[in-house]
N, CA, C, O and CB atoms as a CASP TS submission, in Angstrom:
PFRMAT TS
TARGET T0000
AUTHOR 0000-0000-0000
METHOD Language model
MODEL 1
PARENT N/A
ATOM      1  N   UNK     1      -5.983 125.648  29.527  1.00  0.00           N
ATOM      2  CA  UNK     1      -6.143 124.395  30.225  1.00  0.00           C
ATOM      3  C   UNK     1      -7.096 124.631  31.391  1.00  0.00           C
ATOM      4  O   UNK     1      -7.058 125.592  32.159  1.00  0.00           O
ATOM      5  CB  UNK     1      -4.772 123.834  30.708  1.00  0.00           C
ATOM      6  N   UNK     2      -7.993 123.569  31.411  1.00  0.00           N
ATOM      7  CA  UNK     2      -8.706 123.756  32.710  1.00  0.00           C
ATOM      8  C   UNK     2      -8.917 122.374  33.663  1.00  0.00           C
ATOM      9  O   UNK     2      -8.566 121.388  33.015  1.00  0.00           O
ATOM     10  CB  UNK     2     -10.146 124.371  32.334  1.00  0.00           C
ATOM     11  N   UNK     3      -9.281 122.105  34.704  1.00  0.00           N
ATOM     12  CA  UNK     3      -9.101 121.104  35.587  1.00  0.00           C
ATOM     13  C   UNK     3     -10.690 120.804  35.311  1.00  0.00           C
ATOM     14  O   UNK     3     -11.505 121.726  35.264  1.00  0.00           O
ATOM     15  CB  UNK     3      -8.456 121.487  37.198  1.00  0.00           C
ATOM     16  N   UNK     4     -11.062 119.400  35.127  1.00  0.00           N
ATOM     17  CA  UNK     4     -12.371 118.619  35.475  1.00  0.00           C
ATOM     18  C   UNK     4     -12.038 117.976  36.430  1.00  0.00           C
ATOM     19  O   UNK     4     -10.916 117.722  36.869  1.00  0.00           O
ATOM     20  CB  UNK     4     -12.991 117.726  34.514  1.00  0.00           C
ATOM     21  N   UNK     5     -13.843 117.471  37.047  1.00  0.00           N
ATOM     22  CA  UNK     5     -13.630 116.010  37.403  1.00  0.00           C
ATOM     23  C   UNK     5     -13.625 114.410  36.672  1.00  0.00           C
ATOM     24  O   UNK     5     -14.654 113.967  36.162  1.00  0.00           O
ATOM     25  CB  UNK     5     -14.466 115.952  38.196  1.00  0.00           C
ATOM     26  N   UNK     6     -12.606 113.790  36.692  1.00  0.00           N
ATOM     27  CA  UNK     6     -12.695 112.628  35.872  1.00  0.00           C
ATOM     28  C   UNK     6     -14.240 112.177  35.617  1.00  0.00           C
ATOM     29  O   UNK     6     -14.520 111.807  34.477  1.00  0.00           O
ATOM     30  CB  UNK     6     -11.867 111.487  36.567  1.00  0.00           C
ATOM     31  N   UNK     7     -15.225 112.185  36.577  1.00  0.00           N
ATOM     32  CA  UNK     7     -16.595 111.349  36.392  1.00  0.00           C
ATOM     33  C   UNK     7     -17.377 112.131  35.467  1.00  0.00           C
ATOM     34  O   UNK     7     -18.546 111.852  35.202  1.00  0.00           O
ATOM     35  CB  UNK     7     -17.484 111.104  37.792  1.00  0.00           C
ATOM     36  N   UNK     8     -16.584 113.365  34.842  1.00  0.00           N
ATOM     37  CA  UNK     8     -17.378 114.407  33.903  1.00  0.00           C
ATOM     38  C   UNK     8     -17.270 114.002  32.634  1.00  0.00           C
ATOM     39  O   UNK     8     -18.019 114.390  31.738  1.00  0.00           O
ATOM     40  CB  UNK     8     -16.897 115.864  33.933  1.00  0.00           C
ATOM     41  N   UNK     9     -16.268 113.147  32.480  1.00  0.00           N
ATOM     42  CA  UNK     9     -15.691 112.705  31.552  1.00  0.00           C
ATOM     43  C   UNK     9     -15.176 111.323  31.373  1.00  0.00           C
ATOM     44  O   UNK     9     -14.054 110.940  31.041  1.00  0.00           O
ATOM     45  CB  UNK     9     -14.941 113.420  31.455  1.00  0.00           C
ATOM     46  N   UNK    10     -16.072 110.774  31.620  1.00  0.00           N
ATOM     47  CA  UNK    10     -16.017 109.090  31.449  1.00  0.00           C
ATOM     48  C   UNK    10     -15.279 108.382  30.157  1.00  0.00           C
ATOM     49  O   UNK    10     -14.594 107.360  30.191  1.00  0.00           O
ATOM     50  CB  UNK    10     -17.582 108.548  31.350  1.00  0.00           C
ATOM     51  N   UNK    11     -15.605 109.205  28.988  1.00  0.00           N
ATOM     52  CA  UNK    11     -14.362 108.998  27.982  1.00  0.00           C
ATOM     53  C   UNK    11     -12.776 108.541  28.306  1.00  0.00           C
ATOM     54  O   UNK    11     -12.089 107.551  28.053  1.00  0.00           O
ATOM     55  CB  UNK    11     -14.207 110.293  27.374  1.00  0.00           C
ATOM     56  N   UNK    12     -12.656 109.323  28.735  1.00  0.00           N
ATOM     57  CA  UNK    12     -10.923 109.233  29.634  1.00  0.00           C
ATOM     58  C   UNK    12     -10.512 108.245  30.603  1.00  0.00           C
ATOM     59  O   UNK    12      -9.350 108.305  31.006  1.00  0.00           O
ATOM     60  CB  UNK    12     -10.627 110.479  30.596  1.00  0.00           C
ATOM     61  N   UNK    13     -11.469 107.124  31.148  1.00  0.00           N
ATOM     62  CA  UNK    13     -11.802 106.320  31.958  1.00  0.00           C
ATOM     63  C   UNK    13     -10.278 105.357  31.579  1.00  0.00           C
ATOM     64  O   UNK    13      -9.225 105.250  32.208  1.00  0.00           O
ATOM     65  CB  UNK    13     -13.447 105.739  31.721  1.00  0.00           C
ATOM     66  N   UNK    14     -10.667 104.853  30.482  1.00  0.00           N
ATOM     67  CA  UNK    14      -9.598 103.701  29.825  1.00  0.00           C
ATOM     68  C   UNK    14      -8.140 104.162  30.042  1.00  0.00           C
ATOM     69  O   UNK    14      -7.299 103.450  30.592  1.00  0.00           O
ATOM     70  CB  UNK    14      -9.811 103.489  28.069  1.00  0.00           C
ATOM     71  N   UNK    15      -7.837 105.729  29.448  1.00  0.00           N
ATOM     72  CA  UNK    15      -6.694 106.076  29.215  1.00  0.00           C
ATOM     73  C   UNK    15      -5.994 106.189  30.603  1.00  0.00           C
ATOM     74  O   UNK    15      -4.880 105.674  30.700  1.00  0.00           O
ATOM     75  CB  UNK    15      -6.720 107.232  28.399  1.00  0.00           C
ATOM     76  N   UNK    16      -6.455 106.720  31.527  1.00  0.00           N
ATOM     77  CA  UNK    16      -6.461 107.214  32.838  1.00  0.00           C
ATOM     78  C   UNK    16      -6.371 105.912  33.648  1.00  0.00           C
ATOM     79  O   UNK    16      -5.819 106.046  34.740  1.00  0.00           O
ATOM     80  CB  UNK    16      -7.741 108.126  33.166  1.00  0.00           C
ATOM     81  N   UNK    17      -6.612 105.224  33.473  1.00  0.00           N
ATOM     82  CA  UNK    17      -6.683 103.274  34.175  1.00  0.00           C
ATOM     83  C   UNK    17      -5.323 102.654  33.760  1.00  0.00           C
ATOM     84  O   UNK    17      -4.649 101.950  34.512  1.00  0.00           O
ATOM     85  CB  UNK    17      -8.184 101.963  33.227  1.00  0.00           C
ATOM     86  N   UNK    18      -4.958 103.012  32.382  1.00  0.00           N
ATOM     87  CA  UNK    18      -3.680 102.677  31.840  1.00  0.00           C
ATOM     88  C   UNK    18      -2.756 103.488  32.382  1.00  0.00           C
ATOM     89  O   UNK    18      -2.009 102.892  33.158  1.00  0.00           O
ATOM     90  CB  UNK    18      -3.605 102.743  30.455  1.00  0.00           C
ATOM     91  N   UNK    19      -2.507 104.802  32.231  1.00  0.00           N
ATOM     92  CA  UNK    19      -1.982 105.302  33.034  1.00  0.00           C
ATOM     93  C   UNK    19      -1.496 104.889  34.120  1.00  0.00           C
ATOM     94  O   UNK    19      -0.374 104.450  34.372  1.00  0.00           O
ATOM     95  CB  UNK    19      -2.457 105.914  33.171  1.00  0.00           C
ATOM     96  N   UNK    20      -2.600 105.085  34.907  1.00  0.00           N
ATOM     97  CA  UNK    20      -1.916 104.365  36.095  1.00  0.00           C
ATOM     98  C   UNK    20      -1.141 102.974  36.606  1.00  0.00           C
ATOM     99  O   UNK    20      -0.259 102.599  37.378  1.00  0.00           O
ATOM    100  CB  UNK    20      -2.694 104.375  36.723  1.00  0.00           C
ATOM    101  N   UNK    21      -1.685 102.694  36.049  1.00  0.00           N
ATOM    102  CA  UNK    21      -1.583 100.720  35.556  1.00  0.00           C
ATOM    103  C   UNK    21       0.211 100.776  35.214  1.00  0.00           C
ATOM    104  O   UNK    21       1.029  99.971  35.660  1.00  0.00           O
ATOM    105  CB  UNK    21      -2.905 100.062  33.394  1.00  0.00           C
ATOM    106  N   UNK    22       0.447 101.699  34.504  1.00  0.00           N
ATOM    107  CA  UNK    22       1.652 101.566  34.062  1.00  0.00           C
ATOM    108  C   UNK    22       2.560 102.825  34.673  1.00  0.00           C
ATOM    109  O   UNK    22       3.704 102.809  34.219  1.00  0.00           O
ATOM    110  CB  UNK    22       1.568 101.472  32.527  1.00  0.00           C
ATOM    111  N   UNK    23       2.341 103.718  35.440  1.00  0.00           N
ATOM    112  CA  UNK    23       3.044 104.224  36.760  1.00  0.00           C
ATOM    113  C   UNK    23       2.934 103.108  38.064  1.00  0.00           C
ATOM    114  O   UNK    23       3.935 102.451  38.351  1.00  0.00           O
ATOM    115  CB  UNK    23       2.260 105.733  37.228  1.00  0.00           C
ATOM    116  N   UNK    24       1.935 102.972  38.669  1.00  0.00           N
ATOM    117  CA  UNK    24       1.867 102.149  39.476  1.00  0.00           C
ATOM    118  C   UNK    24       1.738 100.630  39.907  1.00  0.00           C
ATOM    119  O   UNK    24       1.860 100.308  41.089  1.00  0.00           O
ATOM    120  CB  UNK    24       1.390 102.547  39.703  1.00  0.00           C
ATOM    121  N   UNK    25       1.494  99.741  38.942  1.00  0.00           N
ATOM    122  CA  UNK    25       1.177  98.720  38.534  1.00  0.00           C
ATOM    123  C   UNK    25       2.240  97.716  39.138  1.00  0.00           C
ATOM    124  O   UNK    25       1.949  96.582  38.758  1.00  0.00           O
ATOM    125  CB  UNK    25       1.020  98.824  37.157  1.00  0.00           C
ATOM    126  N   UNK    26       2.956  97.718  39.648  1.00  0.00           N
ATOM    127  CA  UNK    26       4.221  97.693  40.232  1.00  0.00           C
ATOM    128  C   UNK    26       4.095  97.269  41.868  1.00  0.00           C
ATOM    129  O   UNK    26       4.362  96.178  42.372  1.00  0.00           O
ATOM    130  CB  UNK    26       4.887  99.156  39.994  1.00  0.00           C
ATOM    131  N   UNK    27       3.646  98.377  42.462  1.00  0.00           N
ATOM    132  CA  UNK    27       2.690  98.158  43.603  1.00  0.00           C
ATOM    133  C   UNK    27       1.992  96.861  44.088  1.00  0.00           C
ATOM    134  O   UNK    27       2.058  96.230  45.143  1.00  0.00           O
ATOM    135  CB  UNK    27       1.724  98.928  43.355  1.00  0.00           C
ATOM    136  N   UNK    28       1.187  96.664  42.751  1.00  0.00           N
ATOM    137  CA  UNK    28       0.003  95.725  43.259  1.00  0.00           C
ATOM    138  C   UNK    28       0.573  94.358  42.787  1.00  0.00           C
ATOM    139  O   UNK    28       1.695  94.169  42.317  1.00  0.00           O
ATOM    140  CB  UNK    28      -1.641  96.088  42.547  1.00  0.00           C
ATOM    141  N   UNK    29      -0.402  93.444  42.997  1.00  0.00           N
ATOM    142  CA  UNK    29       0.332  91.773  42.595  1.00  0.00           C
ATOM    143  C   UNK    29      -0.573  91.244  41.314  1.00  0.00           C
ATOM    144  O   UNK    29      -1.641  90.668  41.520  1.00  0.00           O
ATOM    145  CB  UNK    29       0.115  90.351  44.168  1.00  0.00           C
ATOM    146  N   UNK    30      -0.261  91.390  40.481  1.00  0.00           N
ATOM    147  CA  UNK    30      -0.805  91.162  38.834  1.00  0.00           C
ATOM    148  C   UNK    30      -1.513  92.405  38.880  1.00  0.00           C
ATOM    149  O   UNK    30      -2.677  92.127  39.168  1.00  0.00           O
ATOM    150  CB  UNK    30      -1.918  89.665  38.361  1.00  0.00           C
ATOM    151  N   UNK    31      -1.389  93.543  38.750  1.00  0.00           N
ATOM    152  CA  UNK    31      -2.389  94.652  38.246  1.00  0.00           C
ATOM    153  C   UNK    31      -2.305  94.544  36.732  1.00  0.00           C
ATOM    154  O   UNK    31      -1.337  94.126  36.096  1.00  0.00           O
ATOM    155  CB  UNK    31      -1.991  96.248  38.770  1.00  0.00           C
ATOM    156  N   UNK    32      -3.692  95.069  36.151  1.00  0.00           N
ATOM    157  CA  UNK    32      -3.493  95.783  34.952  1.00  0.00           C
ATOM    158  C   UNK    32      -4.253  96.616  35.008  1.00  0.00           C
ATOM    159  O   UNK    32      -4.777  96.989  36.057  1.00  0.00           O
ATOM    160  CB  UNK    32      -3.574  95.214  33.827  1.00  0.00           C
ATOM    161  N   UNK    33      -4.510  97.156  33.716  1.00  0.00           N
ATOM    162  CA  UNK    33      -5.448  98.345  33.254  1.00  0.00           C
ATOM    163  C   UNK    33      -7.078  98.140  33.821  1.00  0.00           C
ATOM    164  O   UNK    33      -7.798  98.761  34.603  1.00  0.00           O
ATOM    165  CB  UNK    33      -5.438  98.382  31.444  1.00  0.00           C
ATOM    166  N   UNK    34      -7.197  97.171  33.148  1.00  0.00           N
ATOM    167  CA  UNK    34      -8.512  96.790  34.047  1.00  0.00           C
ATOM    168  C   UNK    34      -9.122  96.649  35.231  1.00  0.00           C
ATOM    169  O   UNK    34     -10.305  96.751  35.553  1.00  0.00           O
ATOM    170  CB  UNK    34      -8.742  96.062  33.945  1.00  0.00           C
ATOM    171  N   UNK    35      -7.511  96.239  36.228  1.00  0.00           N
ATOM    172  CA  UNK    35      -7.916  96.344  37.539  1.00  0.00           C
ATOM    173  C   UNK    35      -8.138  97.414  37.801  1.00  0.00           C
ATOM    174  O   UNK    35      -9.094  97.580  38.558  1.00  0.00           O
ATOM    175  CB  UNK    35      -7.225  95.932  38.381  1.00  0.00           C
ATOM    176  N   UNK    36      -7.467  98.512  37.371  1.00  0.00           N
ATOM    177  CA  UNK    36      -7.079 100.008  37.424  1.00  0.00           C
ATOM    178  C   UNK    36      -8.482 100.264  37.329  1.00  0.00           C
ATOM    179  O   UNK    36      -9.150 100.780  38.225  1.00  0.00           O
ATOM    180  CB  UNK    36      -6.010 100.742  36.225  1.00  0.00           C
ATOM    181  N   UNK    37      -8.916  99.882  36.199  1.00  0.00           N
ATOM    182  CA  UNK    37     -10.246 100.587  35.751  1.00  0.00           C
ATOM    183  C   UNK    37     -11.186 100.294  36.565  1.00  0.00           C
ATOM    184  O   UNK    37     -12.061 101.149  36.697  1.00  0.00           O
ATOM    185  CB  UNK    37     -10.751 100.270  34.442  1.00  0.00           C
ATOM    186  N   UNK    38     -11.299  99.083  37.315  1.00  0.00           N
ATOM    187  CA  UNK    38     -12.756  98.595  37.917  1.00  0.00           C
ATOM    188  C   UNK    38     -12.271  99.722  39.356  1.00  0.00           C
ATOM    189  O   UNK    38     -13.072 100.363  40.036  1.00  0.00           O
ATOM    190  CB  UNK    38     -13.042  96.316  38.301  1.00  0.00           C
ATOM    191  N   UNK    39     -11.032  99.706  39.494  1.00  0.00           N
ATOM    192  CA  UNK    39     -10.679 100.687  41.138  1.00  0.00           C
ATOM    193  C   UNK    39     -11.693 102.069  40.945  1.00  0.00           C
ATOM    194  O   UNK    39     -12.623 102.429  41.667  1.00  0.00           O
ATOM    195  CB  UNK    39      -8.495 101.429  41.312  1.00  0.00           C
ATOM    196  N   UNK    40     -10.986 102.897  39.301  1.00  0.00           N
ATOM    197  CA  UNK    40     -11.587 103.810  39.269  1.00  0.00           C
ATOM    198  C   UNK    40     -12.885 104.283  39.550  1.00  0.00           C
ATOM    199  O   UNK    40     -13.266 105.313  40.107  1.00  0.00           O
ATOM    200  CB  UNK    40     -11.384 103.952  38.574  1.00  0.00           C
ATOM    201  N   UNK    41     -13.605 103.151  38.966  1.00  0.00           N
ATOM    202  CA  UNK    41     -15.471 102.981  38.416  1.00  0.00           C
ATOM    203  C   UNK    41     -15.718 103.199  40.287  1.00  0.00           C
ATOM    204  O   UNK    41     -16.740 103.840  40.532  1.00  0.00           O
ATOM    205  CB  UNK    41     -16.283 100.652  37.352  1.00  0.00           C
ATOM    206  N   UNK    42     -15.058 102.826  41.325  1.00  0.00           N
ATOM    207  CA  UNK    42     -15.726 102.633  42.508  1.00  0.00           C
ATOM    208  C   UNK    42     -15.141 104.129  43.085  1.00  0.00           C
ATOM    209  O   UNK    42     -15.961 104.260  43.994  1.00  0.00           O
ATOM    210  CB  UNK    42     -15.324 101.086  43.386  1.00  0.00           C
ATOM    211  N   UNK    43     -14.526 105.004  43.152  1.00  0.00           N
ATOM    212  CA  UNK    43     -14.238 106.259  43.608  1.00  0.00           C
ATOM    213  C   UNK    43     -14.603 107.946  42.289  1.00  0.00           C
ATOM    214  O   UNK    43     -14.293 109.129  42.147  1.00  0.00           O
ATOM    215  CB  UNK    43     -12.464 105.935  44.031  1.00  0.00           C
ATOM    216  N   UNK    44     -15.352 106.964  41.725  1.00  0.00           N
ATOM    217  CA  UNK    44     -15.425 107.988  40.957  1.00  0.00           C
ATOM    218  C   UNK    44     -17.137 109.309  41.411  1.00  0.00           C
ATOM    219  O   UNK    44     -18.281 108.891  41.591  1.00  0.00           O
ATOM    220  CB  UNK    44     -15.403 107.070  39.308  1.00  0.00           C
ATOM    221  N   UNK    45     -16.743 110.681  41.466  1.00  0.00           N
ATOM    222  CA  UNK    45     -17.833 111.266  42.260  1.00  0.00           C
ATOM    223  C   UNK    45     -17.269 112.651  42.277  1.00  0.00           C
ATOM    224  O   UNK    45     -16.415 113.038  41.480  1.00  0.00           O
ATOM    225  CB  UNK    45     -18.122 110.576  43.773  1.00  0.00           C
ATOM    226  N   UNK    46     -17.777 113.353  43.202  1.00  0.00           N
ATOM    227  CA  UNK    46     -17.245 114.977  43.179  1.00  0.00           C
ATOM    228  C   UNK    46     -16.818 114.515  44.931  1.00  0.00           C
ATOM    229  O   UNK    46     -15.742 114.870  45.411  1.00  0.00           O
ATOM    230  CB  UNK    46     -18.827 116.698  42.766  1.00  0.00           C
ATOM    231  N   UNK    47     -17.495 113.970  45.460  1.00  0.00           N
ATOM    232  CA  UNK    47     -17.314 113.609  47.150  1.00  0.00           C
ATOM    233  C   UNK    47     -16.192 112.871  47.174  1.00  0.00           C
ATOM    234  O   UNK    47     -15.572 113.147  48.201  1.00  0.00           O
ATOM    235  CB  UNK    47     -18.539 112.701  47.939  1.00  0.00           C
ATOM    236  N   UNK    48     -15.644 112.071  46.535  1.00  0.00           N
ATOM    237  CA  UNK    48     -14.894 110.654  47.036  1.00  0.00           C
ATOM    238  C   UNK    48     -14.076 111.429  47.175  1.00  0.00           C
ATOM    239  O   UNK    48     -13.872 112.579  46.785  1.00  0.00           O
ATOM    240  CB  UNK    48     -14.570 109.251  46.231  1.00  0.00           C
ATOM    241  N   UNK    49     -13.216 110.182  48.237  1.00  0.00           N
ATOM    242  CA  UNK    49     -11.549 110.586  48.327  1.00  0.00           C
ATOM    243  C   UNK    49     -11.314 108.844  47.998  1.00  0.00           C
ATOM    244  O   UNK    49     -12.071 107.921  48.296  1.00  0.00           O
ATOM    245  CB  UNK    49     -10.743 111.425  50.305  1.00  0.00           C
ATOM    246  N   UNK    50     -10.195 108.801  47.394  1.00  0.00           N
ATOM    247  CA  UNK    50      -9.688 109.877  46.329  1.00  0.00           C
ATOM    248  C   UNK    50     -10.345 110.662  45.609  1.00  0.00           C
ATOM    249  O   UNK    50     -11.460 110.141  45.584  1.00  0.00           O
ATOM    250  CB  UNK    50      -9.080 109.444  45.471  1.00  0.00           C
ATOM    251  N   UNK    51     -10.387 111.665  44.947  1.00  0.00           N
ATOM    252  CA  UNK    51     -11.003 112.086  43.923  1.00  0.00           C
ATOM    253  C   UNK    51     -10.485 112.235  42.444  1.00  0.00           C
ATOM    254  O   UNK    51      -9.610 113.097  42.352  1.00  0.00           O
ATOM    255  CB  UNK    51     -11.360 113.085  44.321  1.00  0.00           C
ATOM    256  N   UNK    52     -10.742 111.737  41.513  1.00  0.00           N
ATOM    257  CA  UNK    52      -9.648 112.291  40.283  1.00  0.00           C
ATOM    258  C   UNK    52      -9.967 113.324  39.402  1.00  0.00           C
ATOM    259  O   UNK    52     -11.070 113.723  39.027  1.00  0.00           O
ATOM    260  CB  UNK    52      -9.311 111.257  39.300  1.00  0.00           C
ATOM    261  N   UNK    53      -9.054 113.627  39.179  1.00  0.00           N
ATOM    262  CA  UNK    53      -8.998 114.883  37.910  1.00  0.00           C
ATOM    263  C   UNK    53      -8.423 114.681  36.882  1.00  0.00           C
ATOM    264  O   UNK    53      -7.564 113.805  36.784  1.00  0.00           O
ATOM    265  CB  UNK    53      -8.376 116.097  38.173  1.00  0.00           C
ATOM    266  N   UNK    54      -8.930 115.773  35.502  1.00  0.00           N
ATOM    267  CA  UNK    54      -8.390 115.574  34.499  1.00  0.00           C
ATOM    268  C   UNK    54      -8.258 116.517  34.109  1.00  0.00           C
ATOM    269  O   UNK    54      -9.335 117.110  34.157  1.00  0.00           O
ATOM    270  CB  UNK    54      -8.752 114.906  33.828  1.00  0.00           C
ATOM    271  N   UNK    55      -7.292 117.267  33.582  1.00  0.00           N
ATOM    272  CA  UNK    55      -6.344 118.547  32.927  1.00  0.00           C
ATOM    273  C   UNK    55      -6.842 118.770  31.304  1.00  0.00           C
ATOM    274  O   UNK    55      -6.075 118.290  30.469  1.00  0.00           O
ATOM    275  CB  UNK    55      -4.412 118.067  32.938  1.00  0.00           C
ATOM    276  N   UNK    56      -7.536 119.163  31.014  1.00  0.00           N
ATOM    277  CA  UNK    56      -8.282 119.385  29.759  1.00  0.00           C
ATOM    278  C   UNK    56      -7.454 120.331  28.947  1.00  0.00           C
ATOM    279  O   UNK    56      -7.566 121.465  29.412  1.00  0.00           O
ATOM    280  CB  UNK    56      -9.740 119.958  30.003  1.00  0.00           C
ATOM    281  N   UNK    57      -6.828 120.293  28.121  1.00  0.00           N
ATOM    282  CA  UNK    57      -6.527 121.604  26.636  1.00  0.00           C
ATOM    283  C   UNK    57      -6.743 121.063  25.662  1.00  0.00           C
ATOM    284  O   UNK    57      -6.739 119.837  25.548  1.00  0.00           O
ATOM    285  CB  UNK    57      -5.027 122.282  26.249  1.00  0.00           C
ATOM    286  N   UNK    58      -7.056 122.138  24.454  1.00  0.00           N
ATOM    287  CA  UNK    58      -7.606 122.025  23.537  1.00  0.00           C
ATOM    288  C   UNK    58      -8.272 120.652  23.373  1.00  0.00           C
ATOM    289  O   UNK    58      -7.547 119.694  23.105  1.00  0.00           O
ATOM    290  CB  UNK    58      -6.835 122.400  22.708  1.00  0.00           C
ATOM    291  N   UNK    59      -9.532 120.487  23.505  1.00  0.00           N
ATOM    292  CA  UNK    59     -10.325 119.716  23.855  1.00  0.00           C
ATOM    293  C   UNK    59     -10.201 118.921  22.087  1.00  0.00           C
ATOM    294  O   UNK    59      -9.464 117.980  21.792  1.00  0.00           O
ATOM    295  CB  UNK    59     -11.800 120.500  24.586  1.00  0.00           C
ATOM    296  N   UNK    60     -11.061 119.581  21.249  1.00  0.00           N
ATOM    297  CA  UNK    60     -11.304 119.051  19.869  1.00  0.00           C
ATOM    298  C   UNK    60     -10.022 118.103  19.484  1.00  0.00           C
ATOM    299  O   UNK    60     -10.433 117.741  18.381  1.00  0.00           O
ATOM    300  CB  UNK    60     -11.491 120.348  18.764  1.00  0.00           C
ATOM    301  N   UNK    61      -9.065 117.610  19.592  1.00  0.00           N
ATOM    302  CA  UNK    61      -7.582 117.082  19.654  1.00  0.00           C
ATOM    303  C   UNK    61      -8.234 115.483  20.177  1.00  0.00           C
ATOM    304  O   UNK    61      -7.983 114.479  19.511  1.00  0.00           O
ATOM    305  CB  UNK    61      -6.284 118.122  20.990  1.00  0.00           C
ATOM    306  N   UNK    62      -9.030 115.424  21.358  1.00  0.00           N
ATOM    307  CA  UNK    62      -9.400 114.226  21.633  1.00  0.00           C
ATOM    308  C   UNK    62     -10.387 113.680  20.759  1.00  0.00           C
ATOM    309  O   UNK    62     -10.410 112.451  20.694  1.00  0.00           O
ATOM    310  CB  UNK    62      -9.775 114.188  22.834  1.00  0.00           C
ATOM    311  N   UNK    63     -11.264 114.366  20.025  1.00  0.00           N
ATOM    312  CA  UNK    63     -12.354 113.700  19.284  1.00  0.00           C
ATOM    313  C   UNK    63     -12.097 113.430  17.869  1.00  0.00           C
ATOM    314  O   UNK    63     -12.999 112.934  17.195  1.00  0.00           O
ATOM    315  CB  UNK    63     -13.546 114.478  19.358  1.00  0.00           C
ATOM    316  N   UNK    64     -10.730 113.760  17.239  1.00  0.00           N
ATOM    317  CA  UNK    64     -10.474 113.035  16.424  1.00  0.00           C
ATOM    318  C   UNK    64      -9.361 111.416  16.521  1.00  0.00           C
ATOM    319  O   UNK    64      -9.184 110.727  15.516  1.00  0.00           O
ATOM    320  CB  UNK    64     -10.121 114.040  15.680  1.00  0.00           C
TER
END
């Protein structure tokens, strides 16, 4: 397993928006995935704070 930065991997964008959407979603007043997602699209970078990450193993598993 190795640690990226999410913006390395824009693939993961959707899954990672849902994610959260559905841990936190709760929080906000009508969130969904999408809101999630447009949040992401604006902190996404190696600088930002927040910054996100993504936990990579066996990679080939995602491309099918």
């Amino acid at each position: 397993m190795h640690i990226e930065y999410l913006i390395n991997y824009p693939e993961f964008l959707p899954f990672v928006a849902r994610w959260n959407s559905e841990e936190w979603g709760y929080l906000y007043n009508k969130s969904s995935p999408e809101g999630f997602l447009a949040g992401l699209r604006t902190v996404l970078g190696k600088s930002q704070i927040p910054t996100t990450f993504v936990a990579l193993e066996k990679m080939q598993q995602w491309a099918q």
